[in-house]
C-alpha positions in Angstrom: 169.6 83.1 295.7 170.1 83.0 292.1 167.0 80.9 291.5 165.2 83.2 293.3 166.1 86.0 290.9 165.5 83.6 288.4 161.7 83.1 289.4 161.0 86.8 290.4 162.6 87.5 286.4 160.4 85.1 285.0 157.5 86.3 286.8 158.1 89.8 285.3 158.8 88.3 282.2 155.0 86.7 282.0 153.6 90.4 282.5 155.4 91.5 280.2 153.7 89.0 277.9 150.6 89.7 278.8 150.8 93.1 278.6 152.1 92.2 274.6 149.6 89.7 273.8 146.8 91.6 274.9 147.3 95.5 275.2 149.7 97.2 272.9 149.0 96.2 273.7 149.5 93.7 271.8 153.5 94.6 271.9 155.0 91.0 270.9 156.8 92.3 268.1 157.6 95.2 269.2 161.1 96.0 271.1 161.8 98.7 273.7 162.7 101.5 271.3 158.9 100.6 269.9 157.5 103.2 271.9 159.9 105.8 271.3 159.7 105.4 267.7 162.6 106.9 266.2 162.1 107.5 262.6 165.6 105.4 261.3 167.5 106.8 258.4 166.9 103.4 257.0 163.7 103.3 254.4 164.1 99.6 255.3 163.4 99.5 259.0 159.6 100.4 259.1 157.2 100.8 262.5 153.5 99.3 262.7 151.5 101.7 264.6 150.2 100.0 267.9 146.3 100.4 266.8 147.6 98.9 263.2 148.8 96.0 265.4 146.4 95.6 267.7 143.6 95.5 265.3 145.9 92.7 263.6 145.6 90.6 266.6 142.1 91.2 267.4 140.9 89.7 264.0 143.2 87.1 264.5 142.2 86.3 268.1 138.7 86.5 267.5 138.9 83.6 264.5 141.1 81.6 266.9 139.2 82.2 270.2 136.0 81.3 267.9 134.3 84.2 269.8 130.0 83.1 270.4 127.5 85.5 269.6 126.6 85.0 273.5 130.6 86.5 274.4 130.2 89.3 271.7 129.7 92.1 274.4 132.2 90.8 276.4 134.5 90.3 273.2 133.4 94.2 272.3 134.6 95.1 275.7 137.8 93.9 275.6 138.9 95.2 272.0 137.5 98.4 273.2 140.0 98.7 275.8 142.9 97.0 273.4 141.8 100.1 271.1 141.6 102.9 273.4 145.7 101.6 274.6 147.0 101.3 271.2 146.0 104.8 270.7 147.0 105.6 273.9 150.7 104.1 272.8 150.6 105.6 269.7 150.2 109.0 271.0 153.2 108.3 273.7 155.3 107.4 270.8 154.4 110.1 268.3 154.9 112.7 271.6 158.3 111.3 272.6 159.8 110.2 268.9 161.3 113.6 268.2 162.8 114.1 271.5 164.5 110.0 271.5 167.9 111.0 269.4 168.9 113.8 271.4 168.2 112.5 274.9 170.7 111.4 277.5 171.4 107.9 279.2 169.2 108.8 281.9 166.8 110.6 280.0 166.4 108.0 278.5 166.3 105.2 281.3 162.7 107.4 282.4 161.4 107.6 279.2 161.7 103.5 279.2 160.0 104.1 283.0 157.0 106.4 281.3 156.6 103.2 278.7 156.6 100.5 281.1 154.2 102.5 283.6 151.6 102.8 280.4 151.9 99.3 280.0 151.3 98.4 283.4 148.5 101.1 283.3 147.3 99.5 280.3 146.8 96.0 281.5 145.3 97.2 284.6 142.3 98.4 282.4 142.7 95.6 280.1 142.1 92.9 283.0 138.7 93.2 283.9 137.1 93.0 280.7 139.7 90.0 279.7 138.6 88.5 282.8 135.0 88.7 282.1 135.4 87.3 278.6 137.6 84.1 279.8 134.8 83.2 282.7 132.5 83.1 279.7 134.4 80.9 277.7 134.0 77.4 277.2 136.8 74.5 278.0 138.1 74.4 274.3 138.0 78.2 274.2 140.5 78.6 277.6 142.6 75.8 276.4 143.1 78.1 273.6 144.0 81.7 275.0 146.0 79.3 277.8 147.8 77.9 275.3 148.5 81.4 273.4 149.6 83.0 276.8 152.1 79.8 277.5 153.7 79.9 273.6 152.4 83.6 272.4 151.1 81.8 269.0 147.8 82.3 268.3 146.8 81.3 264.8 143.7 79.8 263.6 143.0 76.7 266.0 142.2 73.4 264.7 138.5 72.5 265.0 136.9 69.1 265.9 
């Protein structure tokens, strides 16, 4: 039973990935709080804006990935969607950040609902143009984003 739980965990754990890797999408570094962002007392603690972020990754990606000039509509689609859900994300944060301090243990349990939905909403649009961009791509190029989805690193990839 408990290896079930395990699997079905794990499972939910890869989409989660996903959803950080690619939408903000890109949401690796971020923690649940991200979306909330509450404006710490702290000048040390600081928050990169999703579309800060995301445009991070794409020019890192698109180095890695060693995007063609045939896959450059396909790669234009996809960071067009990345950059329409970091704004998205950034507007859900700004809109909720105020309200995070003062909310309630429940209130706050369906704000963290409202953030997960946009993510799953988010990777939903983000799929069909990442889908169409990996059918495109050569051997060397899948081994690459496979290998970024299995480890999340994604620097710049060794070339033969």
């Amino acid at each position: 039973m408990k290896q079930n739980a395990y699997k079905v965990a794990f499972q939910a754990t890869l989409v989660v990935a996903m959803v950080a890797f690619l939408s903000i999408i890109f949401f690796a570094h971020a923690n649940l709080s991200y979306a909330a962002a509450v404006k710490k007392k702290s000048s040390a603690v600081t928050r990169t804006s999703a579309v800060d972020y995301a445009e991070a990754q794409i020019k890192q990606l698109q180095g890695t990935l060693n995007i063609t000039e045939a896959q450059k509509e396909l790669w234009n689609n996809l960071t067009q969607v990345m950059r329409e859900n970091a704004k998205e994300m950034d507007a859900l944060t700004k809109e909720r950040a105020g309200k995070f301090e003062n909310m309630n243990s429940v209130e706050r349990m369906k704000l963290h609902r409202q953030i997960t939905e946009a993510h799953l909403d988010q990777l939903q649009k983000l799929i069909p143009p990442f889908e169409a961009l990996y059918a495109s791509m050569s051997d060397q190029q899948k081994n690459i984003t496979d290998m970024i989805f299995r480890t999340g690193k994604h620097g710049k990839s060794k070339r033969k």
